[in-house]
C-alpha positions in Angstrom: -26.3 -55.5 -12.8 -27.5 -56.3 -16.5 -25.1 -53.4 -17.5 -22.2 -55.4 -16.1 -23.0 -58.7 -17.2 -23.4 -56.9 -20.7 -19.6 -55.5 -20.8 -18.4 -58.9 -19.3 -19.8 -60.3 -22.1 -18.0 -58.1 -24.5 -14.9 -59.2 -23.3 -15.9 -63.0 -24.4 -17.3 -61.3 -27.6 -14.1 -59.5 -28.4 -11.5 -62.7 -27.9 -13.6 -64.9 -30.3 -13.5 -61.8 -32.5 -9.5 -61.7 -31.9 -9.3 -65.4 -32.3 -11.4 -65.5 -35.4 -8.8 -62.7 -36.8 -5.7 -64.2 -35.4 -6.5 -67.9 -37.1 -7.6 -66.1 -40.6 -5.0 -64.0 -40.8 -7.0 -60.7 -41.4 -5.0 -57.8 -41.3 -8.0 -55.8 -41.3 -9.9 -57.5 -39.2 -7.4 -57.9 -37.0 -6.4 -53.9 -37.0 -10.3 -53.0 -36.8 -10.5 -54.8 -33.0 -8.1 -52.3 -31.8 -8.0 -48.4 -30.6 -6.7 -46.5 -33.0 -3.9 -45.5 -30.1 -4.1 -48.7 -28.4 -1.1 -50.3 -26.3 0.5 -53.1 -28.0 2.8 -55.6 -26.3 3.3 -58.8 -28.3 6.5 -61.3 -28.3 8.6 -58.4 -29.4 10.6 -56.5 -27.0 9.3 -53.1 -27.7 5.6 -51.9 -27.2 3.7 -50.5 -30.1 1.1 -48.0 -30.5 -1.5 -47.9 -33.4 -3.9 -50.0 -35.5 -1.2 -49.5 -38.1 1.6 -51.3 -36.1 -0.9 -53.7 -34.9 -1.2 -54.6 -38.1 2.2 -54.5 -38.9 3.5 -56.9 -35.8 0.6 -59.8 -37.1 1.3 -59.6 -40.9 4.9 -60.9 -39.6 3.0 -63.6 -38.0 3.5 -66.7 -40.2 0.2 -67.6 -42.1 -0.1 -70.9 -40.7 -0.1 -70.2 -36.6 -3.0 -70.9 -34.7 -4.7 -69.6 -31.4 -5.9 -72.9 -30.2 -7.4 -73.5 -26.3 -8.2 -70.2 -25.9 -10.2 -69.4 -22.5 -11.3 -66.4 -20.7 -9.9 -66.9 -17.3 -11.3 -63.6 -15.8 -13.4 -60.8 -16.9 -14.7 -57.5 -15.3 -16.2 -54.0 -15.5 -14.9 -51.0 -14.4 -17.4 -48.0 -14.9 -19.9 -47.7 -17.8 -17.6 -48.0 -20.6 -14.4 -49.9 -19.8 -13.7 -53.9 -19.5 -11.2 -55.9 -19.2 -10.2 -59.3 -19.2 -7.3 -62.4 -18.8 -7.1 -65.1 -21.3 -5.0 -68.2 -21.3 -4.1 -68.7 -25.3 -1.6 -71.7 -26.7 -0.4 -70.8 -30.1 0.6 -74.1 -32.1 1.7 -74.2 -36.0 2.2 -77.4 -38.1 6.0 -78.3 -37.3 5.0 -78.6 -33.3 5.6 -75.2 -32.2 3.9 -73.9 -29.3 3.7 -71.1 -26.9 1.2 -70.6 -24.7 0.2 -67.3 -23.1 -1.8 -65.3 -20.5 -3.2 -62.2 -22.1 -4.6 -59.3 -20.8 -6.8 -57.0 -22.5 -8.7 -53.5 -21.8 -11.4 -52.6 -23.5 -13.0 -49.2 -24.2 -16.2 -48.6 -25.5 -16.9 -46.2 -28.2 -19.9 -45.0 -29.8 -21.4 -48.3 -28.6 -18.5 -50.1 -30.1 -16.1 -52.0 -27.9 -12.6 -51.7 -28.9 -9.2 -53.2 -27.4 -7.4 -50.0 -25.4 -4.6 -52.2 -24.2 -3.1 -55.6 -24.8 -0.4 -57.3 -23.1 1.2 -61.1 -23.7 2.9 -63.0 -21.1 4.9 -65.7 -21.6 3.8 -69.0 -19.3 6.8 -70.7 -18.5 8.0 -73.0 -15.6 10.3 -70.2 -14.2 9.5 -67.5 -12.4 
């Protein structure tokens, strides 16, 4: 039961470690959360695969965005090693822009490191 509670915890762990990168706009950081083959579906239309294109989709992320009223809505553990989790994010910038978001996220741990295996962003809109 600890074990559990433990990987549930990563998944809180890992999105104030995304926000944290997201808001300071750390390439690196942000690149260093992920897999190094880890699925990647942002806004865009296509799916990426890679630290290196991860890094590539948020450098074209303007500098001044924000993740604000980010909240873990759900998180699990599946097995020893593997987590996931669903996150409701609004993104906001200075002229008024928002979107805001459901994301999901697996997470894979390796060599006692936790690391995003898949991410996925959904629009929340009032269509369906």
């Amino acid at each position: 039961m600890r074990e559990k509670a433990q990987q549930v915890g990563s998944v809180h762990q890992m999105v104030e470690r995304w926000t944290a990168a997201f808001n300071s706009h750390d390439l690196g950081d942000m690149a260093a959360l992920f897999a190094p083959d880890a699925l990647f579906q942002g806004f865009g239309p296509e799916p990426l695969v890679g630290r290196e294109a991860v890094a590539d989709y948020y450098e074209a992320v303007p500098d001044y965005r924000r993740a604000v009223d980010v909240n873990v809505l759900h998180a699990y553990a599946i097995g020893g090693d593997v987590a996931g989790g669903f996150v409701d994010v609004t993104f906001r910038d200075p002229s008024d822009w928002q979107a805001r978001v459901y994301l999901s996220l697996v997470l894979e741990r390796v060599s006692g490191d936790w690391q995003i295996r898949q991410y996925h962003v959904s629009r929340v809109g009032d269509e369906h």
